[in-house]
N, C-alpha and C positions, 0 to 999 in steps of 0.2 A: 410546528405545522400551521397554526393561527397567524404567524405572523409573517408565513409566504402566501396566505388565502387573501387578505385585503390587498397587496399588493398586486397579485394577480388580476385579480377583480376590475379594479380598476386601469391597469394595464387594456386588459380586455375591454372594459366600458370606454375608453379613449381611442381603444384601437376601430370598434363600432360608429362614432362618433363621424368622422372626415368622409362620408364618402360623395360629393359632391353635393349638388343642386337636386338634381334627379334622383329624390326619394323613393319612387314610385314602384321604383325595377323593373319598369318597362326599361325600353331600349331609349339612346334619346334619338330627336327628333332630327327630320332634315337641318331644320335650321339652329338646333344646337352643334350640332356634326359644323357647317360651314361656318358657324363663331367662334370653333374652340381656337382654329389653329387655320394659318395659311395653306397648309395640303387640302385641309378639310373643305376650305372656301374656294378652292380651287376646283377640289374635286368635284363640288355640288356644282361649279358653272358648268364642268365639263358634260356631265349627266344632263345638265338643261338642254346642252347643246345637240348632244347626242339622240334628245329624244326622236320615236319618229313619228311621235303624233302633234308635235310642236304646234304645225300648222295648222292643225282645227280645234287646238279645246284653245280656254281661256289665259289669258296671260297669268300667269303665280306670282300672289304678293308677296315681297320680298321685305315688310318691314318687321318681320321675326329675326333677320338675320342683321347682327352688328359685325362688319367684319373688325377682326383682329388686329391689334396697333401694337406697336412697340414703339417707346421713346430710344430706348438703346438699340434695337437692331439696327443692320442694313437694309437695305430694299431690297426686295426680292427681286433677283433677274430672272426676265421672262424671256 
């Protein structure tokens, strides 16, 4: 029995270990959402564009957000 308990353990302490950036366990952020992935930064423009108070508040900085690269992909068709 002692010698399926250390293996376990750590199994478990590794399997706790990966779970991203976002420690916190809030939710992530606008501009984590449009860095993770090209849907993500797609869907954040489309929200910008959709808003419909666009026209009266302030422009939104946008230098939280690094869009997503890939050396091997294709380009996304738009």
């Amino acid at each position: 029995m002692k010698k399926l308990l250390l293996p376990f353990c750590a199994a478990l302490l590794v399997a706790a270990c990966g779970h991203g950036s976002n420690s916190s366990g809030s939710a992530p952020s606008e501009d984590d959402v449009a860095s993770m992935s090209l849907a993500g930064l797609v869907a954040f423009a489309e929200a910008q564009i959709a808003r419909t108070d666009a026209d009266v508040i302030e422009p939104r900085a946008l230098a939280g957000i690094t869009p997503p690269a890939s050396d091997v992909d294709e380009p996304a068709a738009i």
